[in-house]
N, C-alpha and C positions, 0 to 999 in steps of 0.2 A: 450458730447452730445450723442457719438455713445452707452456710459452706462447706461446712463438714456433711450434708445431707445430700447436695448435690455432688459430694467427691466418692460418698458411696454408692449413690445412683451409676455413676459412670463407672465405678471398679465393676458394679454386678453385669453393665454392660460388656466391658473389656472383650468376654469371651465371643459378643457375637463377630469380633473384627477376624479375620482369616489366620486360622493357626498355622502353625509350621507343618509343611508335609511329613508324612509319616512315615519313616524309612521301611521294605521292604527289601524282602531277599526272594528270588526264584530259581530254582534249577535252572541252570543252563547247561545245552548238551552242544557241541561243536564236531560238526562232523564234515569231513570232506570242505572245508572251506566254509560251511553254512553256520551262523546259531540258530538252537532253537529251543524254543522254552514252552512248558504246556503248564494251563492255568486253567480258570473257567472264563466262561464268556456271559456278560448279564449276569455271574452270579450262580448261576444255575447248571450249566452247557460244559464237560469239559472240552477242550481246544489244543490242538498243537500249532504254532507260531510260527514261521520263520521269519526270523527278525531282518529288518534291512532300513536302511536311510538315503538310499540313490532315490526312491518313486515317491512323489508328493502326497498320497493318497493309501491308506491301507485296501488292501484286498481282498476278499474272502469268497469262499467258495461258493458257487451259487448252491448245489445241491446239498451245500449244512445248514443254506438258510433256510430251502425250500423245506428241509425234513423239519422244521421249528419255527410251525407258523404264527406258533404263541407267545414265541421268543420276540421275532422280528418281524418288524413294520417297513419292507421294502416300498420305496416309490420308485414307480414305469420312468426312466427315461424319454424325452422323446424322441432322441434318436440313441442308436447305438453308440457308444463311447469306447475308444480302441488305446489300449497302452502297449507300446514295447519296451521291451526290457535291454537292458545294453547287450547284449551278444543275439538279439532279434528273434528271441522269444513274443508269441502275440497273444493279448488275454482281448475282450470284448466286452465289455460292463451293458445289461438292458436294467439294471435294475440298482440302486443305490439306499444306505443307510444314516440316515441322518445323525450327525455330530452327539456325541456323549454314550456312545456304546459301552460299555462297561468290558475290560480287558483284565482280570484278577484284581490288581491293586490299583489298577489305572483307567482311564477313560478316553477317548477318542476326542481330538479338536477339530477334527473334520470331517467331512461326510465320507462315506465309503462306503466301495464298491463292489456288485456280487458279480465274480468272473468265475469261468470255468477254468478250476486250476489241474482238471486231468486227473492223471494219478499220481500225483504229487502225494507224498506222505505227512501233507501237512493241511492246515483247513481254513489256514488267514496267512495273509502275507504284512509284515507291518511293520512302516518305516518310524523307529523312535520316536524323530524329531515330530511325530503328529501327536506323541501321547503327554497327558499331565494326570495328575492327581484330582481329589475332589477339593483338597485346599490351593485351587492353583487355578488359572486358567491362561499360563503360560507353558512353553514346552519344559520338559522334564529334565531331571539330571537322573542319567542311567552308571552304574559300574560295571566293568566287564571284568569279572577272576576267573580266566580260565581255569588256572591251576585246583582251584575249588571247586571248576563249576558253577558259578554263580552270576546272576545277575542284580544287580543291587538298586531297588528302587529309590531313588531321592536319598542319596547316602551323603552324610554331613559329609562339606567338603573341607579338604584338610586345611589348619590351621596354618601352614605353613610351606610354600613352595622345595622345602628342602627337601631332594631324594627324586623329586620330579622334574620332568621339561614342562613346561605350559604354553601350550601355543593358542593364535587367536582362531577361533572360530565363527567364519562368515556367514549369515544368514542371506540367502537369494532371494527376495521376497517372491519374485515373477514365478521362483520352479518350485519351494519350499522346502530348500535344501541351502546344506553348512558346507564349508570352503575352508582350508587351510590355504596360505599362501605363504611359499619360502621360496628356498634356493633347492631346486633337484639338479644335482650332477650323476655326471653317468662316468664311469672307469671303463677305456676299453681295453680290450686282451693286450696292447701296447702300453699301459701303465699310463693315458693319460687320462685326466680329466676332465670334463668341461660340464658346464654347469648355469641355469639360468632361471632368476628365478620365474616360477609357475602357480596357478592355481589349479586345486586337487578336492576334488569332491570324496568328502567321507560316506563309502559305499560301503552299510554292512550286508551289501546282498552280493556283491561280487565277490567270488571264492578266488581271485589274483591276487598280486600284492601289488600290481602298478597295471591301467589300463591306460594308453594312452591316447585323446583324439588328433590319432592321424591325420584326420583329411581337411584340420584345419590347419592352414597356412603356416603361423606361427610356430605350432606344435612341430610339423614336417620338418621346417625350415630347423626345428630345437634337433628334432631326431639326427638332420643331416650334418648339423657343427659335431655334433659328440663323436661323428666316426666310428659310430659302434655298425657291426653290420645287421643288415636283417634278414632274416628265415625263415623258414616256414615251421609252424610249432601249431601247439592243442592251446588251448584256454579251459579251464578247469571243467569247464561240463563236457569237454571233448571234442568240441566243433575245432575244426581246422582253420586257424588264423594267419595272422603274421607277426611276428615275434621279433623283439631287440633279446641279446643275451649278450648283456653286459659285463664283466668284469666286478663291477660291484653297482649298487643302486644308494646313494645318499639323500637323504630325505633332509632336508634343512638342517645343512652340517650338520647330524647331529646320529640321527639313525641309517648304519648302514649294512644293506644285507646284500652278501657275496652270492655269485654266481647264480641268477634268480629271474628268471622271463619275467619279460615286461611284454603285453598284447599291446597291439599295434588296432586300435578301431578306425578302419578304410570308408566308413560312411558316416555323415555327417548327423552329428546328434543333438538334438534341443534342450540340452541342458548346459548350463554356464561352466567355467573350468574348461581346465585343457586336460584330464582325464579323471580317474576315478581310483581314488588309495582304496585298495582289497583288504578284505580279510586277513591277508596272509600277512599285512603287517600289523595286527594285534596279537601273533603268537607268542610275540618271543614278552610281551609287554602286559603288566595291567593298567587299566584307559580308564579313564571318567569322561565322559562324553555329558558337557554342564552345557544342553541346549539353550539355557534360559540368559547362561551368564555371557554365553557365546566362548567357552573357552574348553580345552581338549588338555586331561593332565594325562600324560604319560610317564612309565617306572616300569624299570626292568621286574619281570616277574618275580616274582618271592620277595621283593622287599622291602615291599608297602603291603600295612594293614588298612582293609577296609573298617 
């Protein structure tokens, strides 16, 4: 009796151990190389987003925090705190939000910061891999269906690798950012190819499909075996770069997109990886981006259900 008494003590308990996250669907709109999804903030605040995974730290704008002083509990900085952005964009943080912000279905794992984002059409900048659930205190697993529009909070993942590529996804602890690592080859206008493998930071805030750091050594040294030539081109927000235009771009034998600028980054940047995979290669694809598991499914669009 006392066996049976203590096995239904533990059944009533069962529920306080951590349930399975909750799946979640939000608009998502894609514009010009950008996502962006609008939800509430705290619960209360609507917000428009734009989503990104290059910056450790989400963003938000000072003057939505200042108009919502009931909302948020900034703490003073004691000095000013400076971020650039890969194409040398500059924001300034004096003022910060301490870890568990409430973002619609989601919550913040780390502190974050109130910058002047301008006239930016948007009112938080936020890089995925900082957000989890209220059953979680690990990072997220996000889906990206363009074709629907949709962003999918914590979506069961598939029972089955079939239909999909899976590749590993690296966690940087030092920058708080994910890494692919394969083979990029490059095809130039002479039909050859050369090829090496690289690691590639998944950036949902850069609107390119391939950034590459230039002005380190290795990376040069990659650009100048390929024999692709380089020239002078735009980078999606406009600013005048320098540019590969390859023949075709191969992403770890596997994804390849024809005639397609690759930016060339001439200044030295403090994040890990020899460039930054853009947006522009989630278009042709729907993506689970499983922060938690460290892994990246990829599938040609339209034919995989979420």
């Amino acid at each position: 009796m006392l066996y049976l008494s203590l096995l239904s003590l533990l059944a009533a308990l069962s529920p306080l151990r951590a349930a399975e996250p909750t799946p979640c669907v939000l608009p998502l709109t894609y514009f010009k190389g950008h996502f962006y999804i609008s939800t509430t903030i705290q619960d209360s605040i609507p917000v428009r987003i734009a989503l990104e995974s290059g910056i450790p730290y989400p963003l938000i704008d000072s003057r939505f925090v200042e108009e919502h002083p009931s909302v948020f509990a900034p703490d003073s900085l004691k000095k000013p705190l400076g971020f650039r952005m890969a194409l040398g964009t500059r924001y300034e943080a004096r003022t910060k939000l301490a870890p568990g912000l409430c973002v619609g279905p989601m919550r913040t794992l780390s502190r974050c910061y109130a910058v002047d984002l301008g006239t930016q059409a948007y009112d938080m900048i936020l890089p995925l891999q900082t957000m989890a659930t209220d059953t979680t205190d690990r990072p997220g697993i996000f889906a990206i269906d363009l074709r629907r529009g949709e962003l999918h909070v914590e979506p069961a993942l598939p029972d089955t690798t079939a239909g999909w590529c899976v590749s590993e996804l690296a966690s940087d602890e030092k920058s708080g950012m994910y890494l692919m690592r394969g083979r990029l080859s490059l095809t130039n206008d002479a039909g050859r190819t050369y090829g090496e493998e690289r690691s590639l930071v998944v950036d949902l805030g850069n609107a390119n499909l391939l950034a590459l750091f230039h002005a380190r050594p290795e990376v040069r040294n990659f650009v100048r075996r390929s024999r692709t030539g380089i020239r002078d081109g735009y980078a999606s927000s406009g600013q005048r770069v320098r540019v590969l235009q390859p023949a075709a771009t191969i992403f770890f034998d596997v994804w390849r997109f024809e005639e397609r600028s690759i930016v060339l980054i001439d200044r030295e940047m403090k994040v890990p990886g020899d460039g930054f995979l853009g947006t522009r290669f989630f278009e042709p694809f729907s993506v689970i981006l499983d922060f938690r598991g460290g892994r990246m499914w990829v599938a040609p669009t339209g034919r995989i259900e979420f």
